[in-house]
C-alpha positions in Angstrom: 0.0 0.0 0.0 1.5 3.6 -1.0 0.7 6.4 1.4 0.1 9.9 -0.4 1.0 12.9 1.1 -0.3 16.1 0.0 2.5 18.6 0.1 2.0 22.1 -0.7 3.7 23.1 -4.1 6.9 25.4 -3.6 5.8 29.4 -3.8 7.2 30.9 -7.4 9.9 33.4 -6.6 7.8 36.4 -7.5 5.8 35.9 -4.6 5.1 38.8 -2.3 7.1 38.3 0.5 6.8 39.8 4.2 7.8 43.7 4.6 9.2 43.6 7.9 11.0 40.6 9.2 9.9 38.7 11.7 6.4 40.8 11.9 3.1 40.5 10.6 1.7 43.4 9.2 -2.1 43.7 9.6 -4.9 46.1 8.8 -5.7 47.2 12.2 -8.9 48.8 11.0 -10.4 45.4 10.3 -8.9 43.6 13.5 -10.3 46.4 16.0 -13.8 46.1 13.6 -13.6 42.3 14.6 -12.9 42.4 18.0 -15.9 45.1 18.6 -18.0 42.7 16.8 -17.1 40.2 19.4 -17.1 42.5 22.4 -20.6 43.8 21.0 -21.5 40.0 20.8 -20.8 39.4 24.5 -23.2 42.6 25.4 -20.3 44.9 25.6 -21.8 48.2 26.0 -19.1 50.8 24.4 -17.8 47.7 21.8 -15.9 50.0 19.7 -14.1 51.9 22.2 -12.7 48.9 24.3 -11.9 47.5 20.7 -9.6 50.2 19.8 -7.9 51.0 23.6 -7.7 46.9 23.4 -6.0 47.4 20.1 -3.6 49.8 20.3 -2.6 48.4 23.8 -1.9 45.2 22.1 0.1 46.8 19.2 2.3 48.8 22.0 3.5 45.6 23.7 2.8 47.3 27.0 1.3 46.1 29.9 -1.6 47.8 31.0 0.4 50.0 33.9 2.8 50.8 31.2 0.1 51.7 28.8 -1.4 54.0 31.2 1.3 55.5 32.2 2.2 56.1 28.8 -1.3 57.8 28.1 -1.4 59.6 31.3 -4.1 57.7 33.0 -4.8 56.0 36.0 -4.9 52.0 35.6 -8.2 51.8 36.8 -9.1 54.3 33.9 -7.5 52.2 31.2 -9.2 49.4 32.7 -13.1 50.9 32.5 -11.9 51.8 28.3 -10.9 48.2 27.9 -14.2 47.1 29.6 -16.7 48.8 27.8 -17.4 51.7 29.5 -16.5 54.8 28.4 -18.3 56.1 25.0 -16.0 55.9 21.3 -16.6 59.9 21.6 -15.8 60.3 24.7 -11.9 58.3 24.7 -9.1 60.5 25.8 -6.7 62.6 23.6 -4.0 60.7 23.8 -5.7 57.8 22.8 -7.0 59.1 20.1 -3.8 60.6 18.8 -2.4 57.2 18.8 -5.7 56.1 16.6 -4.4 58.6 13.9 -1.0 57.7 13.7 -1.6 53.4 13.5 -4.0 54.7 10.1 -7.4 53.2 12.3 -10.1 54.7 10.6 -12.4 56.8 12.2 -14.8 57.4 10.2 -15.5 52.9 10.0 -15.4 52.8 13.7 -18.1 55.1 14.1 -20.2 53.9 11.5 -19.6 50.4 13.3 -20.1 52.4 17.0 -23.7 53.2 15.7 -24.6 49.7 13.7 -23.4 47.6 17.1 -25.3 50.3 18.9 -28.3 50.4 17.3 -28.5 53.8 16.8 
């Protein structure tokens, strides 16, 4: 009896390959949309807002003290915009300075804000 194995064929040369070694380079529009969806999904009141503090926390590598720190906030602060409870409008400067320079856009998180919202 011959076993088959189903090998992948070998990638052509011309194949794009990564930017950045050793990193993955994502559209963090769509991954903040996805984890609002979740968030939203687990009755999450302010989906959108944790989504993107949750985001950009994760793309700093910080922990959450040195996040906040970083932001100017108080832990427990960063804690309530990761849970859900402070409005997409109402998220502090510096975090939204941050959503401007990793190219989030705004103007598909709100849209989202209101859709998960049901306003």
């Amino acid at each position: 009896m011959m076993i088959i194995v189903d090998t992948p064929e070998p990638m052509p040369a011309d194949e794009p390959v990564a930017v950045t070694a050793g990193s993955y380079i994502s559209n963090v529009t769509t991954l903040t949309e996805r984890i609002a969806i979740r968030l939203a999904g687990q009755g999450v009141e302010h989906a959108v807002a944790a989504a993107v503090t949750i985001a950009l926390r994760g793309m700093s590598g910080k922990s959450p003290t040195d996040f906040a720190a970083e932001l100017g906030l108080a832990h427990a602060d960063l804690r309530a915009l990761e849970a859900g409870t402070v409005a997409f409008g109402d998220l502090p400067a510096s975090l939204m300075s941050r959503l401007h320079s990793h190219n989030l856009e705004p103007l598909l998180l709100v849209d989202l804000d209101h859709q998960l919202r049901g306003d």
